[in-house]
C-alpha positions as CSV (number, residue, x, y, z in Angstrom):
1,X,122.8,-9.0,74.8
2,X,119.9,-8.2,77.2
3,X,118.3,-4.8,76.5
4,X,119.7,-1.8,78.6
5,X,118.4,-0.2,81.9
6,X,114.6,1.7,80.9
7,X,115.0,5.5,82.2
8,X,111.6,5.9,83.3
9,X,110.6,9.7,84.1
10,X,112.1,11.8,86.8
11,X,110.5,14.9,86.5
12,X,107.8,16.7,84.9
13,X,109.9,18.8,82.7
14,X,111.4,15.4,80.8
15,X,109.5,15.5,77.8
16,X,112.0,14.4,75.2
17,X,112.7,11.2,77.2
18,X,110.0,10.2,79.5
19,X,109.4,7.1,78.1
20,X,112.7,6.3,76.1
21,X,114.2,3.1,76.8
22,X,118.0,2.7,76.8
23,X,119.9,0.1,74.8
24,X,117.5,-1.0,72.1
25,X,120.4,-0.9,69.1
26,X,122.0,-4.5,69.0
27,X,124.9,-4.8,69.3
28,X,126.8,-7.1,66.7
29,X,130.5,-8.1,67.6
30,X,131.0,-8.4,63.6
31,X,130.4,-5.2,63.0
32,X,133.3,-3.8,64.9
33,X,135.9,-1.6,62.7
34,X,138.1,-3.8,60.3
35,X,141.5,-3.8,60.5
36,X,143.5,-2.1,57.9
37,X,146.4,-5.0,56.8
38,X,148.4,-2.9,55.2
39,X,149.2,-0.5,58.0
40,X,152.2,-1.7,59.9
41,X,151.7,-0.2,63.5
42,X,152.9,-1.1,66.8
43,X,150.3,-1.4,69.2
44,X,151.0,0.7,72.9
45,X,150.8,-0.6,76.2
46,X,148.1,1.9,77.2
47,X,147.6,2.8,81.4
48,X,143.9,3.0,80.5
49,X,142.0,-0.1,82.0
50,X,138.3,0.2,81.1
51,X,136.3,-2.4,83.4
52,X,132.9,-1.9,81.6
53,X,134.7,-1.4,78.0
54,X,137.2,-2.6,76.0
55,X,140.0,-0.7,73.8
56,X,139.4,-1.6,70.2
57,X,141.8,-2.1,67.3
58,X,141.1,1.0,64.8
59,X,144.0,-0.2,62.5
60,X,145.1,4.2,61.7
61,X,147.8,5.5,63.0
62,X,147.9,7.8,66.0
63,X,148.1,11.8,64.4
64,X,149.7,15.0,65.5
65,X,150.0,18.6,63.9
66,X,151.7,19.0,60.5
67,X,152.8,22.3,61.6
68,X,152.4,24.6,64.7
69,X,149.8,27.2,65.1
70,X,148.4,29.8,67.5
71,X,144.8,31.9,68.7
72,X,144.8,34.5,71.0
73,X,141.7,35.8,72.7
74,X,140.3,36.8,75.7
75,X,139.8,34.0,78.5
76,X,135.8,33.0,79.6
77,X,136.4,33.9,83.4
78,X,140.0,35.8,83.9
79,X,139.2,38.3,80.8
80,X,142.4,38.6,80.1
81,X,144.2,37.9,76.9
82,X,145.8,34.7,76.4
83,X,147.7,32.5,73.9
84,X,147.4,28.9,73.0
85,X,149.7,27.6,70.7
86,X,149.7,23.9,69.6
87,X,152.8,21.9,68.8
88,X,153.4,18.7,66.9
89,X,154.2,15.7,69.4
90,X,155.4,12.4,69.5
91,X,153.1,9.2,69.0
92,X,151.8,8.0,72.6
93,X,152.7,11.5,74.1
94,X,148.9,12.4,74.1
95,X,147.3,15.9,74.3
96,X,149.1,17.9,77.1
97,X,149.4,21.3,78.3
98,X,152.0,23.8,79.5
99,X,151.2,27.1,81.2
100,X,153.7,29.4,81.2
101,X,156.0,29.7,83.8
102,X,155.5,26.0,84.7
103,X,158.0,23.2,83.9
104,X,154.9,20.6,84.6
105,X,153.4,19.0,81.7
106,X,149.2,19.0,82.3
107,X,148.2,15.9,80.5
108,X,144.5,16.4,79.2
109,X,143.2,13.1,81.2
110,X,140.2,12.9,84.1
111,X,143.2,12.1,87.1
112,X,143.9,16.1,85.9
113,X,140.8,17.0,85.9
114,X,139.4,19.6,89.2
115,X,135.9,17.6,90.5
116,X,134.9,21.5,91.0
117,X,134.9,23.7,88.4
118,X,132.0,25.9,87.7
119,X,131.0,26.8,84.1
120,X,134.2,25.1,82.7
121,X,136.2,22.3,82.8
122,X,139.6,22.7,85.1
123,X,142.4,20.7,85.0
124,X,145.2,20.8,87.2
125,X,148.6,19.0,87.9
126,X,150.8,19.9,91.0
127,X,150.6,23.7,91.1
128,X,149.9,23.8,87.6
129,X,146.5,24.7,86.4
130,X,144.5,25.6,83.0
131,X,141.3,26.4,82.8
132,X,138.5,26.6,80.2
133,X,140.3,23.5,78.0
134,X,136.7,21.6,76.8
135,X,136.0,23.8,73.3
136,X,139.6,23.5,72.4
137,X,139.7,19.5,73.1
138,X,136.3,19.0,71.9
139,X,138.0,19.9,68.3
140,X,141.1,17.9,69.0
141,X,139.3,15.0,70.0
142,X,137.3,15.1,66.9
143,X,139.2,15.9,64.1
144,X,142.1,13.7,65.0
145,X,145.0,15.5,66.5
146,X,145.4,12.7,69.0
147,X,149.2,13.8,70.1
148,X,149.8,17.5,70.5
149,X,151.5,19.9,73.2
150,X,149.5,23.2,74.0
151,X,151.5,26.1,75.1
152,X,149.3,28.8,77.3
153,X,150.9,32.3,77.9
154,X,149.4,35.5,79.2
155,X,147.5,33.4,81.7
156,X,146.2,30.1,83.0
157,X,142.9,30.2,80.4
158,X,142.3,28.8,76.9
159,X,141.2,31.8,74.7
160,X,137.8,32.4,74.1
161,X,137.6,33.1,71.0
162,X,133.9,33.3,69.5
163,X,132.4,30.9,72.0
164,X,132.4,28.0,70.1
165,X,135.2,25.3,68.4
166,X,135.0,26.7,64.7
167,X,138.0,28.9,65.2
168,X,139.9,25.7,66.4
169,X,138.6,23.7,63.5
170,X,140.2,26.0,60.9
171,X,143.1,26.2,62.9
172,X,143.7,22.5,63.3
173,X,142.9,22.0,59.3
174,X,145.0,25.1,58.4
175,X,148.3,23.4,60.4
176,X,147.3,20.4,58.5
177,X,147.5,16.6,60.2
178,X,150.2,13.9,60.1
179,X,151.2,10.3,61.2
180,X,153.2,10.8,64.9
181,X,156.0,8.6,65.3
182,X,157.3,7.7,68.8
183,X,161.3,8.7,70.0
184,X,162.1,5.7,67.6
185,X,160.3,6.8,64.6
186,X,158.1,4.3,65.0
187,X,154.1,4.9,64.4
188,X,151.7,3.8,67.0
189,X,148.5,2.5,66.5
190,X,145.2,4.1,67.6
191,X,143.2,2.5,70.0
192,X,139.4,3.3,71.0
193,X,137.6,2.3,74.1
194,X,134.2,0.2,73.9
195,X,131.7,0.2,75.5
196,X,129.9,-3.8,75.5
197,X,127.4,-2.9,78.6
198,X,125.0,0.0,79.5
199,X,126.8,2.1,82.0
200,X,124.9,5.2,83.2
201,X,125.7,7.7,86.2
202,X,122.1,9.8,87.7
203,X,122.0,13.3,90.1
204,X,118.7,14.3,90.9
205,X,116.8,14.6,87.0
206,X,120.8,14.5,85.5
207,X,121.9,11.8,83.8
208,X,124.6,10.5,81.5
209,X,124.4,6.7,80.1
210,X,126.9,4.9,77.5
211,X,125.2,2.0,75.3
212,X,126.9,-0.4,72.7
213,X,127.0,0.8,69.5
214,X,128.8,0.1,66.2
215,X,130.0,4.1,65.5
216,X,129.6,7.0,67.9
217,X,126.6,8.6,68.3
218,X,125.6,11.3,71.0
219,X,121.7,12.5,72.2
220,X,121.7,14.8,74.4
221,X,118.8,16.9,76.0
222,X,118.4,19.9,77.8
223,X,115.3,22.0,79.8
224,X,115.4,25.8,81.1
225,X,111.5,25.7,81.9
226,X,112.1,29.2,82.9
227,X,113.5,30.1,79.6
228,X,111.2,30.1,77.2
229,X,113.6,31.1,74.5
230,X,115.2,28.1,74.7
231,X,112.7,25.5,77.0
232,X,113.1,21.6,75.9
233,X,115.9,20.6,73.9
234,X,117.5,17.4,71.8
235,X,119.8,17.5,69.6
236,X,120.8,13.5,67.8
237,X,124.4,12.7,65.9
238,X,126.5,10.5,64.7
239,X,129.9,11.9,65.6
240,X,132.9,12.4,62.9
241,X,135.0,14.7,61.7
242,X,132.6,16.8,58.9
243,X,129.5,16.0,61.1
244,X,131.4,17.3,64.0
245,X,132.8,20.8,61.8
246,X,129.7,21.3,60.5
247,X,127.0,20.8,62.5
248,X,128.5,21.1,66.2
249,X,131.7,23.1,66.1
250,X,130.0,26.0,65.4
251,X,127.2,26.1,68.4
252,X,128.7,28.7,70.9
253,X,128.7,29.0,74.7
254,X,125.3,30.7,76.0
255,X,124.0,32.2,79.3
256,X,120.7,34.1,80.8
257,X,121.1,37.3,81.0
258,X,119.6,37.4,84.6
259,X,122.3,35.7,85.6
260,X,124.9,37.5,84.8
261,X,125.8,39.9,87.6
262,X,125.6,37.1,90.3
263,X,128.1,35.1,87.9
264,X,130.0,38.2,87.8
265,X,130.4,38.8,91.7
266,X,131.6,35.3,91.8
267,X,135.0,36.3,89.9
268,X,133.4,34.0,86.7
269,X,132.4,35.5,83.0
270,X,134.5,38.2,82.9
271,X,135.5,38.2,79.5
272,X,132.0,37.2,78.5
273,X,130.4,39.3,75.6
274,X,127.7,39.4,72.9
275,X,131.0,38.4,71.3
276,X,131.6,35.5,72.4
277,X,128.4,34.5,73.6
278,X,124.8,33.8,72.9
279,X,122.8,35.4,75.7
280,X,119.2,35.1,76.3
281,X,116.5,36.8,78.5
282,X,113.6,34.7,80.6
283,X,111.6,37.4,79.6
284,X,112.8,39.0,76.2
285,X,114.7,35.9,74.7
286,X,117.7,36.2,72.6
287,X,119.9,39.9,73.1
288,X,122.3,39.1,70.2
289,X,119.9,36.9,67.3
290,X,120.4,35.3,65.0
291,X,121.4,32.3,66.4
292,X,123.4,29.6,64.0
293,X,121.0,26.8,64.5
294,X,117.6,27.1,66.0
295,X,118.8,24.5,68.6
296,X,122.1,25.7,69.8
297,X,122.5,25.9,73.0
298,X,121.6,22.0,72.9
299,X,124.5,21.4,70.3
300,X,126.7,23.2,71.8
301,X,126.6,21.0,75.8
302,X,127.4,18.2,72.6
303,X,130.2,20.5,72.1
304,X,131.2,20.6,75.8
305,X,130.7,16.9,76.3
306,X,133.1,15.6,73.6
307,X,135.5,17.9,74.9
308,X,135.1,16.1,78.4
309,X,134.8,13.0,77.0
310,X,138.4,13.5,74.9
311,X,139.6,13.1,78.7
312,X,139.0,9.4,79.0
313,X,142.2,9.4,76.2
314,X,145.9,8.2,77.8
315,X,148.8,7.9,75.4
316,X,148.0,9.3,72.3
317,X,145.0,7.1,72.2
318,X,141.4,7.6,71.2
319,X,139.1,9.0,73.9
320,X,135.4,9.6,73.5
321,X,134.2,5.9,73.9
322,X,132.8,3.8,70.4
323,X,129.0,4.1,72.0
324,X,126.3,5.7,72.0
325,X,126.4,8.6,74.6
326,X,123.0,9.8,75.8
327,X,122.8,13.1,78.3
328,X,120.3,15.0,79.8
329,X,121.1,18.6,81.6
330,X,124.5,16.9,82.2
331,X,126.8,19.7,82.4
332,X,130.8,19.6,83.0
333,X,130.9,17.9,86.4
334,X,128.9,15.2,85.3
335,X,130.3,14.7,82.4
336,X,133.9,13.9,84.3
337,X,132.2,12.3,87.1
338,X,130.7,9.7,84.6
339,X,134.1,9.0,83.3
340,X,135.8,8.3,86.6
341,X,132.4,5.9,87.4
342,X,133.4,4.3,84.2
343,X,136.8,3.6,84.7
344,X,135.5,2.2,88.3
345,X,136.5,5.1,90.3
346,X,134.1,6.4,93.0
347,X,132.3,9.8,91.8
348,X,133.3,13.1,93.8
349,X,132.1,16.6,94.3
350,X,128.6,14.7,94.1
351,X,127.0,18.0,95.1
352,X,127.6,20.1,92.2
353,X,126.3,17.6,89.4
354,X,123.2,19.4,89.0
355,X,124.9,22.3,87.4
356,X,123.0,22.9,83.3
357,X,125.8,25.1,81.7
């Protein structure tokens, strides 16, 4: 396996990475996840064709909730109060939304997902739209709940809640997981997709890139030169389920404070708060201290880009890619953009890719 593409510096702010080459870990066919024999599981005929990756045999069963449970908080943007309320469902459904006073299912996969979307991702089906999904699926995606219908009422928007995905991690461990069976009772094998190939997508000094690796692992980078507060970021993991509850679940959302009246007047951030929210100042750094890990704001775009990344998943199936994911001041468009360049689609909405949070 040749070594992967060298990112070679792209601006003067890219400290972190400046002379980092991609795609030094090996990659060892042998070391791919055994099998576990005595699991009997069918294996799905999944509608996701990777061209640069390959699904992988995990040998566990697809999961879903043991029980139902709900949050209500205000939403990011519409301020009002909502309600989310996740269901148990059947193996090879996948993770899909209902908005109240819709019929239409909103399956939580890139087709769905809006190419514009500022400060959140968007997806949308038909008239059918929910907003603000990423924190929730980030927690989904990690801990396992790989079938599950969301119900939204009181609005269009995923609740809030603190900022972050720790209130969804107790929820999801509270309702407990289980083995989904399909309309047959039968239980349907998990599969993962692959990556054997470097794959990377670029916007001006943005940049996401997938490299073959033997377990999941994310780096991701970010830069407010302007900020000193926060400045030059990365944050390094190995993704599962107690790294991911533990040291990235609880990062919350942030902003600049300077920004917020022009976010305001755009109809975004209402229901924003020292609440819900870190917020810093360019000038007088953090309003609302002490933050919950001296690097944050860098865990939490982690945060945002697993939740994207759970996108990639069709039928119940795995979706954050066995790779190692690096990022630098990536944001939400990016992040979907790069999955629709990975499944061979051409990118769209190529103008808002520069967007940081």
């Amino acid at each position: 396996m040749p070594a992967g593409p060298t990112l070679v510096r792209i601006g003067s702010s890219h400290k972190w990475h400046s002379t980092w080459k991609a795609g030094r870990e090996k990659w060892n066919p042998s070391r791919r996840r055994r099998r576990r024999r005595h699991v009997r599981l069918r294996r799905p005929s999944p509608e996701v064709r990777l061209p640069r990756g390959l699904l992988l045999e995990t040998g566990l069963p697809q999961q879903t909730l043991a029980a139902a449970v709900s949050r209500s908080g205000v939403g990011l943007h519409s301020g009002e109060k909502t309600t989310a309320t996740l269901l148990p469902a059947r193996a090879g459904e996948g993770r899909y939304f209902v908005v109240e006073g819709e019929e239409t299912r909103v399956a939580a996969e890139v087709a769905n997902a809006e190419s514009r979307s500022p400060l959140c991702t968007t997806l949308r089906r038909g008239g059918a739209r929910v907003r603000t999904v990423e924190h929730l699926l980030s927690a989904m995606e990690a801990l396992g709940v790989d079938n599950c219908r969301v119900e939204v009422s009181g609005g269009d928007e995923i609740p809030l809640l603190d900022g972050s995905a720790q209130e969804w991690v107790t929820a999801i461990r509270g309702a407990g997981l289980c083995a989904a069976k399909d309309s047959g009772g039968q239980k349907l094998e998990k599969l993962a997709p692959e990556i054997h190939k470097p794959v990377y997508l670029q916007k001006s000094d943005c940049f996401i890139a997938a490299l073959p690796s033997s377990r999941i692992r994310i780096t991701y980078g970010i830069d407010f030169p302007k900020v000193p507060a926060i400045g030059c970021q990365r944050f390094a993991t190995v993704l599962d389920a107690n790294v991911y509850s533990s040291k990235i679940a609880p990062a919350r959302t942030f902003c600049i404070f300077e920004e917020v009246e022009k976010l305001r007047s755009a109809g975004l951030i209402k229901g924003g708060s020292l609440e819900n929210a870190t917020v810093c100042s360019m000038s007088g750094g953090w309003l609302n201290p002490p933050l919950r890990f001296e690097d944050e704001p860098c865990r939490h775009k982690s945060l945002d880009l697993i939740g994207d990344f759970s996108l990639l998943a069709q039928n119940g199936n795995q979706g954050f890619p066995v790779a190692h994911v690096v990022a630098y001041k990536a944001g939400h468009a990016l992040h979907t953009d790069f999955l629709r360049h990975l499944l061979g689609r051409r990118a769209v909405g190529q103008e808002n890719l520069a967007e940081q949070c």
